[in-house]
C-alpha positions, -999 to +999 in steps of 0.1 A: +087+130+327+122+137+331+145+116+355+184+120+354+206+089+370+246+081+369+245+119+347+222+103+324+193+119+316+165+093+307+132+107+292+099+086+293+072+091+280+038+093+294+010+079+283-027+073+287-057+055+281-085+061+257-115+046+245-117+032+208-141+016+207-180+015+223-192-020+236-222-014+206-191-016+181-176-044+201-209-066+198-216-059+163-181-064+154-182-100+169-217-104+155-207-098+122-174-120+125-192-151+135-217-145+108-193-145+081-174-176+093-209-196+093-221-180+061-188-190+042-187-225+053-227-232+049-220-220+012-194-238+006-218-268+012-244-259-003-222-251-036-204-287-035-221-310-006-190-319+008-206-341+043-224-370+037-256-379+058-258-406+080-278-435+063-314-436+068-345-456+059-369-428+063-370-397+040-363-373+069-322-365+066-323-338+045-288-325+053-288-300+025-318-280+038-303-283+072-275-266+063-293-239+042-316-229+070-283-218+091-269-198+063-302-178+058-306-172+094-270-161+093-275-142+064-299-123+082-281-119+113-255-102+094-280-081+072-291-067+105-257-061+119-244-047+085-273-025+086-270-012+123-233-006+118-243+016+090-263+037+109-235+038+133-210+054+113-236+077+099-256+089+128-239+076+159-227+101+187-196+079+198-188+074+161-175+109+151-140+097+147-146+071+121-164+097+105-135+119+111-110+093+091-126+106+061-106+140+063-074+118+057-085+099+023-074+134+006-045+143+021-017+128+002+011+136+034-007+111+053-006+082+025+029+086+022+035+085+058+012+052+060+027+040+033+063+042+045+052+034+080+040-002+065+078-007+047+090+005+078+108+038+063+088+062+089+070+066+116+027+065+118+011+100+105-004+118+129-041+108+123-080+129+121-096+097+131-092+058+143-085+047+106-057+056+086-065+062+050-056+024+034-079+011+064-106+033+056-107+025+014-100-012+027-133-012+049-151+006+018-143-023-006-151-049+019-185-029+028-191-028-008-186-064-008-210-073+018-241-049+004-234-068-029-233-102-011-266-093+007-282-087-029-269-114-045-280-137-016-315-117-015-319-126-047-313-163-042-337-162-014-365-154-030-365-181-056-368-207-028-389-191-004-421-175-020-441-166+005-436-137+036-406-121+032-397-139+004-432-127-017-428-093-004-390-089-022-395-106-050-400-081-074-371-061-063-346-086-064-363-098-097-354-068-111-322-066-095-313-100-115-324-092-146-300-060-149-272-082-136-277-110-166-297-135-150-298-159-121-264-177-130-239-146-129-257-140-100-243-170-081-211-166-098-213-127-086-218-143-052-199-173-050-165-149-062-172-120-031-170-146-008-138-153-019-131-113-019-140-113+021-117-142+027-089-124+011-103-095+032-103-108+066-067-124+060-053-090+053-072-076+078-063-100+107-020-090+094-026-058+095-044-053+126-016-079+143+010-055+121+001-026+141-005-041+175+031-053+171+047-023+156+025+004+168+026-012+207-010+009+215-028-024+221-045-024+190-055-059+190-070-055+228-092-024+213-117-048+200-121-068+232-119-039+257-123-013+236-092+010+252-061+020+236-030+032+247-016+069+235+009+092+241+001+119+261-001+151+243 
């Protein structure tokens, strides 16, 4: 839209809303968020005890159980979430452009442009899908991450519960140990990706305030509502 005032001529651009994200992304964003937050702090416990139970005559306060029984259930909850959101990005309908972000990973134009965009040298590439291409290898290591953590912490599972679930994946995660060097490197394997999604989420949390500030499309308001603002073509 053009306007011209005092022999100025003032142009302003038009823009629009769009949808980013579903309300199924949404939920299983938060879902997996929470899960995290509970899962790091329970094993930080259960690593090195760090509250102390109130006293108690009776042999009933076992705090350390307590507190293990909320990181499996966690650790579950975000097995199922991790597991739906995979489906998502494979199969879902309303998913197409994070599928479509893939197209940029090979185009070397759009990592300079992203690249220089972050330093503040240029403006943001014109992008296939909703991640740019240091987003999308971002999310792969952090997704690479979590399967790992869920394998590692599979594998801890099962040699403490032995019956159910915990009878029925034995063998598996048995295996799995044994190629990984035994049950010690597998808590260390553990113990250092949680430390890897920490590092994550803090990056994560800059960047995505980075571009809400910079990019001014209401990128942080995408998760809650879902909409962002664009430039009208």
């Amino acid at each position: 839209m053009i306007s011209e005032a005092n022999n100025n001529i003032e142009i302003v651009q038009e823009i629009e809303q769009e949808l980013e994200f579903s309300s199924v992304y949404r939920w299983q964003h938060w879902i997996r968020a929470i899960s995290i937050v509970v899962l790091t702090i329970t094993g930080f416990y259960i690593a090195v005890p760090f509250l102390t139970p109130a006293v108690n005559a009776d042999p009933t306060n076992f705090m350390q159980a307590l507190i293990r029984s909320w990181h499996i259930i966690f650790g579950f909850v975000l097995i199922s979430a991790v597991l739906f959101k995979s489906y998502l990005f494979v199969f879902g309908r309303k998913h197409e452009m994070e599928r479509a972000a893939i197209k940029d990973i090979f185009n070397p134009v759009i990592w300079a442009k992203q690249i220089g965009y972050y330093l503040l040298i240029s403006k943001h590439p014109k992008l296939n899908g909703v991640y740019n291409p240091i987003q999308f290898m971002a999310y792969l290591g952090f997704y690479l991450m979590i399967f790992t953590l869920i394998t590692t912490g599979l594998i801890l599972y099962v040699h403490v519960y032995h019956d159910g679930l915990g009878a029925y994946l034995y063998d598996v995660m048995k295996s799995i140990e044994v190629m990984m060097g035994g049950l010690a490197i597998v808590r260390s394997v553990h113990h250092i990706l949680t430390w890897g999604v920490m590092l994550f989420i803090l990056g994560h949390v800059y960047m995505a305030i980075y571009n809400a500030v910079f990019g001014k499309e209401g990128g942080m308001d995408a998760i809650f509502s879902g909409m962002k603002w664009h430039k009208k073509h």
